[in-house]
C-alpha positions as CSV (number, residue, x, y, z in Angstrom):
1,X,0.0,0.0,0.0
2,X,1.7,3.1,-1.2
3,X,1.9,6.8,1.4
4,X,-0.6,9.1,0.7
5,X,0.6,13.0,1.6
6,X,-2.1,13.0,4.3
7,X,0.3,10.0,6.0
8,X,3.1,12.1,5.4
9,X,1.5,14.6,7.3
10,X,1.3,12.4,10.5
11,X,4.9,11.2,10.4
12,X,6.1,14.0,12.6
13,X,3.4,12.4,15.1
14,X,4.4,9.4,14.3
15,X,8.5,10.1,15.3
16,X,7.6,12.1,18.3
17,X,9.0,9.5,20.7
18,X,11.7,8.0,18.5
19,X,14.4,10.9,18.1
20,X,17.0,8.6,16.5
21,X,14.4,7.9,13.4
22,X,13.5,11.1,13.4
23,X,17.4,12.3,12.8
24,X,17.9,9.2,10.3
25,X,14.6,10.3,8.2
26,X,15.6,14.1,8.3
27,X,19.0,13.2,7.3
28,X,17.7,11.2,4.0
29,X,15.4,13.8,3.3
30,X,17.0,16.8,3.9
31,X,19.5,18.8,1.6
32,X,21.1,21.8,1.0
33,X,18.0,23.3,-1.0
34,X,15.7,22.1,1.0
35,X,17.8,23.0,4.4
36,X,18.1,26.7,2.6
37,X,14.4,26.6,1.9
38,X,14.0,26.2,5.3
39,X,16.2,29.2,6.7
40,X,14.3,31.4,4.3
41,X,10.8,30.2,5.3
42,X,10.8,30.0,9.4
43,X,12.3,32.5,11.7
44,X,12.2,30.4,14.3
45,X,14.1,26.4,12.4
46,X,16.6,29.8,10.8
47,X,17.5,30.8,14.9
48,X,17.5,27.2,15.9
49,X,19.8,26.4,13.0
50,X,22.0,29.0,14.0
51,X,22.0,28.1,18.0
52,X,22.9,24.4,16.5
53,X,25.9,25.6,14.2
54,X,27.4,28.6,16.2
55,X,28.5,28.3,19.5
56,X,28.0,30.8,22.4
57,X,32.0,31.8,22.0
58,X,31.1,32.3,18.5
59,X,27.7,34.5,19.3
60,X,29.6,36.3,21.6
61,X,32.2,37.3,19.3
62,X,30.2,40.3,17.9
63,X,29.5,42.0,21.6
64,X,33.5,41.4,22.1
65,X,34.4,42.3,19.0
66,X,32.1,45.8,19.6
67,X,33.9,46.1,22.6
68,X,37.1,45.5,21.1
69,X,36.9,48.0,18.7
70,X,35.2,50.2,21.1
71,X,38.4,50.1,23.9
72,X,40.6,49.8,20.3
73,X,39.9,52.9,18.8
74,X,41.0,55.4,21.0
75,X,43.7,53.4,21.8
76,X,44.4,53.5,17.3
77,X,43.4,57.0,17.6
78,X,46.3,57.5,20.1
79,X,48.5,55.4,18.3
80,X,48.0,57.6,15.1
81,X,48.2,60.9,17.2
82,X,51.3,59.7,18.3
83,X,52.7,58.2,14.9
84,X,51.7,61.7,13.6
85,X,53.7,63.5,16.6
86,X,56.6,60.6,15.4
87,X,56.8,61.3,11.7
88,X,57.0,65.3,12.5
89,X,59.8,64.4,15.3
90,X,60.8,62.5,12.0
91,X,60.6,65.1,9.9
92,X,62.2,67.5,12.6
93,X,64.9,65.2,13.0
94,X,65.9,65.3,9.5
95,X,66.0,68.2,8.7
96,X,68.2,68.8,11.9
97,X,70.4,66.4,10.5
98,X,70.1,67.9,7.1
99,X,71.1,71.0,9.3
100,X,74.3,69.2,10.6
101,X,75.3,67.6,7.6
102,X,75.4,71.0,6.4
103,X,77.0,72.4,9.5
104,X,79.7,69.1,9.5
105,X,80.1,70.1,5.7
106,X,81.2,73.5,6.7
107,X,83.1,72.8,9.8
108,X,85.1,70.3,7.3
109,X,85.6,73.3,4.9
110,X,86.5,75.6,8.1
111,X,88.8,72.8,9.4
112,X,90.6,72.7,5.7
113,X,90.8,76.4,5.8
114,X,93.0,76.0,9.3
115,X,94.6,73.2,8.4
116,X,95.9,75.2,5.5
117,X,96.6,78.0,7.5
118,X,98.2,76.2,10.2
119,X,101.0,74.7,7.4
120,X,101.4,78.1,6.1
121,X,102.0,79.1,9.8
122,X,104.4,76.4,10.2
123,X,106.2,77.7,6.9
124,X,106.7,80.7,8.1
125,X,107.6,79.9,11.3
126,X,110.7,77.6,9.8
127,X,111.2,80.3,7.8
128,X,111.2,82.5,10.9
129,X,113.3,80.4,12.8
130,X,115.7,80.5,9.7
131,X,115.7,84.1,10.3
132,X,116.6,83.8,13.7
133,X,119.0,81.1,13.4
134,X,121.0,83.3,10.6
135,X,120.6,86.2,13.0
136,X,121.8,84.5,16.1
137,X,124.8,83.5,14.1
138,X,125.6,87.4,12.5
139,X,125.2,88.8,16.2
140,X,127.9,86.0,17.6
141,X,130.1,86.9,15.2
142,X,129.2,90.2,15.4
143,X,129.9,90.1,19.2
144,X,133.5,88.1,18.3
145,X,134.1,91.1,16.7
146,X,133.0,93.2,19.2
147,X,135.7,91.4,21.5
148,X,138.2,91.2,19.6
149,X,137.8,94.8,19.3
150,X,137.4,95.5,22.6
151,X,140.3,93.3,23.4
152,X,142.3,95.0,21.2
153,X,141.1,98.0,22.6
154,X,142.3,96.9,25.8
155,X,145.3,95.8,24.6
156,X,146.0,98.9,23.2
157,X,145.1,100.5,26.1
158,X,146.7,98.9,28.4
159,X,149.9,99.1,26.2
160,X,149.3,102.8,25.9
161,X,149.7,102.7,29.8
162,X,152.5,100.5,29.6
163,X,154.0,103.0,27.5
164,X,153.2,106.1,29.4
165,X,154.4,104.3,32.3
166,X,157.4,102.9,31.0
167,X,157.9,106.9,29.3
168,X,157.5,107.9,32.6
169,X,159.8,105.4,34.3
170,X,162.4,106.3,32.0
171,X,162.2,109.6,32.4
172,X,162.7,109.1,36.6
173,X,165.5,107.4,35.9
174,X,167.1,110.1,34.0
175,X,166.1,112.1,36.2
176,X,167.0,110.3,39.2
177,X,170.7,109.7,37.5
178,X,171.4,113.4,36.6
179,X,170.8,114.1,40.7
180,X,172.4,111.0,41.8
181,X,175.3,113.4,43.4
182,X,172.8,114.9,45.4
183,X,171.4,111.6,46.4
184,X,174.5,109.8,47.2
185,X,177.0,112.6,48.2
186,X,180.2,113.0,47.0
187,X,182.0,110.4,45.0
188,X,181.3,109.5,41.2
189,X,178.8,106.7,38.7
190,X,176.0,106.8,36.7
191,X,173.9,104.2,34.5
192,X,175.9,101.8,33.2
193,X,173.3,101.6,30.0
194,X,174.1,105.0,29.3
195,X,177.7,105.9,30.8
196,X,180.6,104.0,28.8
197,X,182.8,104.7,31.9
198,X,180.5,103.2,34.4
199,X,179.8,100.0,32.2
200,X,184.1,99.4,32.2
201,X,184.3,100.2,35.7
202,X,181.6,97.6,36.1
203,X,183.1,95.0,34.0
204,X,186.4,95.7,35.7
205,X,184.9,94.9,39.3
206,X,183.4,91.7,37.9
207,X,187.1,90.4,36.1
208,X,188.8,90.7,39.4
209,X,186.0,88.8,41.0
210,X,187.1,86.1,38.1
211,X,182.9,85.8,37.0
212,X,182.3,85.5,33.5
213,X,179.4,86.7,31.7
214,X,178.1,83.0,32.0
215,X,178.7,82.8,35.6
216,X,176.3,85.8,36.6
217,X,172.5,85.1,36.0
218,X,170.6,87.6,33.7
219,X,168.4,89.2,36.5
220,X,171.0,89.3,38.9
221,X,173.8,91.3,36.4
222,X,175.3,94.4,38.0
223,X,175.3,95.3,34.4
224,X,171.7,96.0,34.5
225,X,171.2,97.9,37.1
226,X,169.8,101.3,36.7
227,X,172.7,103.6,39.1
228,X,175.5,102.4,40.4
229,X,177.5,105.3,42.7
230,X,180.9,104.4,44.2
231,X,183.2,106.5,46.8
232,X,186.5,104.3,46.6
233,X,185.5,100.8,48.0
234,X,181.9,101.8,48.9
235,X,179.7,101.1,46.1
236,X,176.1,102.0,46.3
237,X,173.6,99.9,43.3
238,X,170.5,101.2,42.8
239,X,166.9,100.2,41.5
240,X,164.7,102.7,40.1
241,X,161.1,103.0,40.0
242,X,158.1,105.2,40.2
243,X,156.2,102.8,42.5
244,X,159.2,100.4,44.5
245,X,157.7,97.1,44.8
246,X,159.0,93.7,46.6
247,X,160.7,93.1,43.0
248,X,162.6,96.0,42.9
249,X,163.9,95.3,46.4
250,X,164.7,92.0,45.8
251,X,166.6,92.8,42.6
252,X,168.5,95.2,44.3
253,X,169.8,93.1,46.8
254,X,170.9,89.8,43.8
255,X,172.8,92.4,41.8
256,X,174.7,94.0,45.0
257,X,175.4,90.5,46.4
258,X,177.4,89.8,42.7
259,X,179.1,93.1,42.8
260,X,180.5,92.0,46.3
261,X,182.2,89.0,45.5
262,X,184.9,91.8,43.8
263,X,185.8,92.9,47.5
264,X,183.7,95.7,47.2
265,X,181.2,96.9,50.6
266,X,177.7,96.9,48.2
267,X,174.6,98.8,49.4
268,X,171.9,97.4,47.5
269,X,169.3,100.9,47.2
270,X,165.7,101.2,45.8
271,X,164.8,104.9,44.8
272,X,161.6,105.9,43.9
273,X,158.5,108.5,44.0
274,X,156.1,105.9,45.9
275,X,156.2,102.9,48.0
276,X,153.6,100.5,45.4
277,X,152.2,98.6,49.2
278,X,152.5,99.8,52.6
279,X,154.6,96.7,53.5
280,X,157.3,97.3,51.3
281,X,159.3,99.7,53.0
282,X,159.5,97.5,56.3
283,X,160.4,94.3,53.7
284,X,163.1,96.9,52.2
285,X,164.5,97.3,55.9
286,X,164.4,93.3,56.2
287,X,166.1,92.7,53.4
288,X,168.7,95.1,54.5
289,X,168.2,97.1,51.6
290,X,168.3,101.1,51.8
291,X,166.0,103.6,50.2
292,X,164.9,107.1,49.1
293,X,161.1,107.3,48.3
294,X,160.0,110.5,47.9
295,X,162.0,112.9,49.8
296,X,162.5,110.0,52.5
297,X,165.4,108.2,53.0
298,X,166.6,105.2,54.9
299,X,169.5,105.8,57.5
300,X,171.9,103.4,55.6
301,X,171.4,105.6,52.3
302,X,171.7,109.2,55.0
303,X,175.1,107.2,56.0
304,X,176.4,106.5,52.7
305,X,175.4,110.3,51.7
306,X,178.1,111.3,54.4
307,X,180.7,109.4,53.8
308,X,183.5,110.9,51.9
309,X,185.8,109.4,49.7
């Protein structure tokens, strides 16, 4: 017997209390047009089709996702404030480096400016130094010259003294012999560098005392003295100076000690206008020899004035 539609009709009454057959008829029956069909037709299958597929995470994924994009969107709006804030701290930023590239590019052109100032200072600076080691050299030489000069300057000077001085001297001593008489009283002598007769008498003195020329040293020679004044066997040698010094003493007293070895009683004398140190007249009186400085004289030379011939 074949299903009418009215029997059709009842199966749902039919499959109230058998849910398995119920699932296994709807499952042979059922397909996508008809299950589309369906959605379209009733509200209410549609939402219980929708309960049945999405689950209650999934139906609340629109509420979260309002939320979401609620607590999101200030959150963006920040974000792009900020990003906004960041690309003109961006664009600040480069042209502040644009700023000191350019300032680095001049500083580098600056910096090869001094550096090519700096070698030209350098350049000079040798050439300076140059300078100063050429002139360093003229004014040593210049100041070799300057004392050479001035030693020859003092040279010449003191040589010009020397000169006057020795003028002078001489000059004494002449005068000195020309009043011998009136400093050594009566009798006779002079210089034996000057008087031929003195010289021989002299000469004679030293052959009878048997010394050769070789036998009497050079600064002890009789010979050389500047006055020699005799009365018989008293013979009186004299030094002559402006200033008597120690020297002159001393060489008075060598050349009267030669003159002795003859036989002859030697005064050794020092005559002169000055005494050149305090302490030379009391070394004179040491040495036993006797003196006329200035218009002083020693008692040996005021007792060989008085004795006659």
């Amino acid at each position: 017997m074949s299903l009418t539609r009215d029997d059709l009709k009842e199966l749902p009454q039919l499959l109230q209390n058998d849910f398995e057959l119920k699932l296994e008829i709807a499952q042979q029956i059922l397909d996508d047009a008809v299950v589309a069909r369906l959605m379209e037709r009733d509200a209410r299958l549609r939402e219980t089709f929708r309960r049945a597929v999405l689950t209650e995470e999934l139906m609340r994924l629109p509420e979260e996702f309002r939320q979401f994009r609620e607590e999101t969107t200030p959150r963006l709006e920040n974000i792009e404030l900020h990003l906004g804030n960041v690309e003109k701290d961006v664009a600040e930023t480069k042209e502040r480096v644009t700023t000191i590239e350019q300032d680095v590019a001049e500083t580098k052109e600056r910096v090869t400016t001094i550096e090519q100032d700096v070698a030209e200072t350098k350049e000079r600076v040798t050439t300076i130094e140059q300078d100063v080691a050429e002139t360093k050299e003229r004014v040593t030489t210049i100041e070799q010259d300057v004392v050479g000069v001035r030693d020859g300057v003092q040279s010449l000077q003191n040589w010009q003294r020397g000169e006057v001085g020795r003028r002078a001297g001489e000059e004494y001593e002449r005068k000195i012999v020309r009043r011998a008489p009136r400093i050594f009283g009566a009798g006779t002598g002079g210089s034996p560098a000057t008087s031929e007769r003195v010289s021989e008498q002299v000469s004679l003195w030293l052959a009878q005392a048997g010394l050769m020329d070789e036998d009497v040293p050079e600064d002890s020679d009789p010979l050389d003295a500047d006055l020699i004044w005799w009365k018989g066997d008293k013979v009186a040698l004299a030094e002559i100076s402006l200033k008597v010094d120690r020297d002159d003493v001393l060489r008075a007293k060598r050349r009267a000690a030669v003159l002795r070895q003859a036989g002859l009683e030697v005064l050794p004398v020092v005559i002169g206008a000055e005494w050149a140190h305090p302490e030379t007249e009391q070394f004179a009186n040491q040495e036993g020899v006797a003196w006329r400085v200035g218009n002083a004289l020693s008692e040996a030379l005021v007792a060989f004035r008085k004795a006659q011939l």
